[in-house]
C-alpha positions in Angstrom: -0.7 19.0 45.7 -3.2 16.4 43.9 -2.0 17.7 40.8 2.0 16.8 41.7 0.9 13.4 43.0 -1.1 12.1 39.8 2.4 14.0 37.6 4.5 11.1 40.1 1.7 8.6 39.2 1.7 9.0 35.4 5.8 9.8 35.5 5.6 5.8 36.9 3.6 4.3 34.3 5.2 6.1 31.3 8.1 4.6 29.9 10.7 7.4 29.4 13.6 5.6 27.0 15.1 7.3 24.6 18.7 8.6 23.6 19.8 11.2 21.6 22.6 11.6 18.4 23.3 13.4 16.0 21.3 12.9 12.6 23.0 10.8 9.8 22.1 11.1 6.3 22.9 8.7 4.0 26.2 10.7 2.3 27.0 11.7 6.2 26.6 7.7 7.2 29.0 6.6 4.4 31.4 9.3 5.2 31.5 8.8 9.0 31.5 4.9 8.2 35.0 2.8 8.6 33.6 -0.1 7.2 30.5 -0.7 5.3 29.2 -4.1 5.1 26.7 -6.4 3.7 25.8 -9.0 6.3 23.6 -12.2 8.1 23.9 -12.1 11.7 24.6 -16.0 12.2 24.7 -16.0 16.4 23.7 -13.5 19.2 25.1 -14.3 22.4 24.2 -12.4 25.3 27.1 -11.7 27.8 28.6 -9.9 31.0 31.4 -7.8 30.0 33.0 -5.6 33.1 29.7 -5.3 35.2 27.3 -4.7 31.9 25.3 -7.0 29.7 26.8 -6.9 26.0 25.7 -9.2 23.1 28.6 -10.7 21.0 26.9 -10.8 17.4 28.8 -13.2 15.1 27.9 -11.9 11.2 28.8 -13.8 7.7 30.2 -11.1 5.3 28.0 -11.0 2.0 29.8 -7.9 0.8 32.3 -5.0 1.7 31.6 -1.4 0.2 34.1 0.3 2.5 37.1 -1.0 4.5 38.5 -4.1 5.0 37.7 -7.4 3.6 36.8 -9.6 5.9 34.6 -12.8 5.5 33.6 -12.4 9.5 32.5 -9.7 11.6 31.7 -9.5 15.2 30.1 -6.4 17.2 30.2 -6.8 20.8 26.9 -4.5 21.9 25.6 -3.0 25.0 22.5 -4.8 25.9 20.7 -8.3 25.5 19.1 -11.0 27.7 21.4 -12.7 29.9 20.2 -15.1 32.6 16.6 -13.8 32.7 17.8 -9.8 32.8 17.0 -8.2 30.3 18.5 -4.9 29.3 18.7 -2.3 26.3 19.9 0.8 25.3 17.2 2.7 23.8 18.2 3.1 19.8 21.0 0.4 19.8 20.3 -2.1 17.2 19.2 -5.8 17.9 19.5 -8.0 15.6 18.4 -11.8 15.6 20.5 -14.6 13.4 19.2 -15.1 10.2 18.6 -11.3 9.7 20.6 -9.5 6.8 21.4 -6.1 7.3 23.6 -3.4 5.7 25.8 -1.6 8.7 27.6 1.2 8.7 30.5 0.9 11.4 32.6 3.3 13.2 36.0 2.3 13.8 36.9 -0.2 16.7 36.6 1.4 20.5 39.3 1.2 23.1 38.1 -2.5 23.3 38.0 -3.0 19.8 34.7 -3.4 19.1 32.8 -1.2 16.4 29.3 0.2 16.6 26.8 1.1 13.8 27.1 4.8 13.3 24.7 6.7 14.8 23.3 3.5 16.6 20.4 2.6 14.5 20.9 5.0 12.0 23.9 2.5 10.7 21.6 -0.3 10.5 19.6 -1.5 7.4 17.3 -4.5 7.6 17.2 -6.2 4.6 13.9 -7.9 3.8 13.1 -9.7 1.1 10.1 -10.3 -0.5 10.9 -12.8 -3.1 14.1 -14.5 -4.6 14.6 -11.3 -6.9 12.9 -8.9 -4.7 14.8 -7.3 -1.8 14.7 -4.0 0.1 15.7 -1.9 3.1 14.2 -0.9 6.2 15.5 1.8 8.9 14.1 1.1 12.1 15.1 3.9 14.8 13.3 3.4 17.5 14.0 4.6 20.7 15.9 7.3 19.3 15.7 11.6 19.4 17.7 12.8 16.4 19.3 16.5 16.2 20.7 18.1 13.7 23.2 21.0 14.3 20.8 23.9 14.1 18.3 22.8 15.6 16.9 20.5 19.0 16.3 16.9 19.5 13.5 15.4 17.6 11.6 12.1 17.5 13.3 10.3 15.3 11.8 9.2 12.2 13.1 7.0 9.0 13.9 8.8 5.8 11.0 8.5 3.3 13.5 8.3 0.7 15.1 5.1 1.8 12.4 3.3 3.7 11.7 0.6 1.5 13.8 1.2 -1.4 15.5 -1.6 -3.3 18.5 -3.4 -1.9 20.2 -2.8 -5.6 19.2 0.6 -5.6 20.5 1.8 -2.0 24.1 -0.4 -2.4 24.5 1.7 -5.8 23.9 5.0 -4.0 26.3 3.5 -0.9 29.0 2.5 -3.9 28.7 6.3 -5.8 29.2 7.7 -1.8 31.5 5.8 -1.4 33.8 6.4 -4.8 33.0 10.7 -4.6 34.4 10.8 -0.8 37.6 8.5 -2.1 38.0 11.1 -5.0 37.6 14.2 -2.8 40.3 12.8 -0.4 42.4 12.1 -3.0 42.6 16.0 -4.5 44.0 17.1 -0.7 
């Protein structure tokens, strides 16, 4: 009995948040992808939307690899801080104005809003470190990745990624991009 009542006491104080998908590689990101952009979030506005907390981020365009052109983008997202609540779905990106990302997007919902693919997974902070110097980051957080043979797994970035050079990771998006045009085009 002592030992079920400290498992209820330590099951209080540990934060259980996580939420699991499927694991995206970089060729499987580009290929699920409807749109791949190069982005600065310019405005996060937290919202209620039907009952639920959503944040409306507003994005200046810097570049499209995949899908259409657009100069704005907008991703209406479950979670944010709205009136002093606070609320987030564990491995849905945030991102604050004045961050640069690359995102991977899925097609627009039922509401018409995209999502990054794979939550997190379709979102790449770009830092920079200098005016010449800029590379990506995959933060997944909150997230248990599986891939099809085998079970859920904390989720971790991929070492060959983390930290490579902006240049370097858009020309692997761009050569994606082109070989999955080509093999569609020989059905």
């Amino acid at each position: 009995m002592i030992i079920f009542f400290l498992l209820c006491i330590a099951s209080l104080t540990t934060p259980i948040a996580a939420t699991t998908v499927q694991r995206f590689g970089l060729k499987d990101l580009t290929a699920n992808a409807e749109r791949i952009v190069v982005g600065t979030c310019t405005e996060a506005i937290p919202q209620l939307l039907h009952g639920q907390i959503y944040t409306r981020y507003l994005f200046d365009v810097d570049e499209t690899i995949k899908g259409p052109e657009d100069s704005k983008l907008q991703l209406h997202l479950p979670g944010g801080d709205f009136q002093g609540v606070f609320n987030r779905l564990a491995g849905m990106p945030i991102f604050l104005p004045g961050e640069q990302a690359v995102l991977f997007l899925t097609a627009a919902n039922e509401l018409g809003h995209a999502w990054p693919v794979g939550l997190a997974q379709g979102h790449f902070a770009i830092v920079h470190y200098d005016s010449s110097s800029a590379r990506v980051f995959q933060a997944l957080d909150g997230l248990s990745l599986y891939d099809v043979s085998g079970a859920a797994k904390k989720a971790t970035a991929s070492d060959a990624i983390q930290g490579m050079p902006l240049n370097s990771f858009l020309t692997r998006i761009r050569t994606l991009t082109e070989s999955g045009t080509e093999a569609q085009d020989a059905h």
